[in-house]
N, C-alpha and C positions, 0 to 999 in steps of 0.2 A: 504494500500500500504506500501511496506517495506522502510525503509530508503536510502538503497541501490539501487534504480532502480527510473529513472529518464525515466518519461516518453518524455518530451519535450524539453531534452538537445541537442545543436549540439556537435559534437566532441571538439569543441573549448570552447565550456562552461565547456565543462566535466573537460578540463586542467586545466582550469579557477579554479575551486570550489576547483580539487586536489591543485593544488599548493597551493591556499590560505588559505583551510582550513585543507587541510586533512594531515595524519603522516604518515611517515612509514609503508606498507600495507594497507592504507585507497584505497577503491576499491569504484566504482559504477558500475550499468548496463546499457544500454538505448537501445531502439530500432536501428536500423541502418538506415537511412536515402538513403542512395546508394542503398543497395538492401532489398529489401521490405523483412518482415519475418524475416529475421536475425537481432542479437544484436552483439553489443558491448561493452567491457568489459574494461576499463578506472581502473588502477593500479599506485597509486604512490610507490616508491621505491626509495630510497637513495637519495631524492632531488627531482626527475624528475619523470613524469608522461607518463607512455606508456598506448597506447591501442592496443587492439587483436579484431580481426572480429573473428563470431562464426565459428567453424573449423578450426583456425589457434591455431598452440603454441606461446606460452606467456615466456619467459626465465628470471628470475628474477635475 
């Protein structure tokens, strides 16, 4: 399994690990929890941590 891709994170863990551990571009993935089959895509940037569902844009 890759580093990046978190099988059993909630969204709120995801924030959790960016903020605490991650830099400038530190990214993960994870399955999505709301709708089944799709991921989500967890990006910190300039301090703060956004996520994107699969199909949407991400603006950094």
């Amino acid at each position: 399994m890759v580093r990046w891709f978190h099988r059993d994170l909630s969204g709120l863990d995801a924030e959790t690990l960016l903020k605490g551990r991650g830099v400038h571009g530190s990214f993960l993935a994870r399955p999505s929890r709301k709708n089944q089959g799709d991921f989500s895509l967890s990006v910190r940037t300039q301090g703060i941590s956004m996520t994107c569902m699969e199909g949407r844009s991400l603006r950094l």
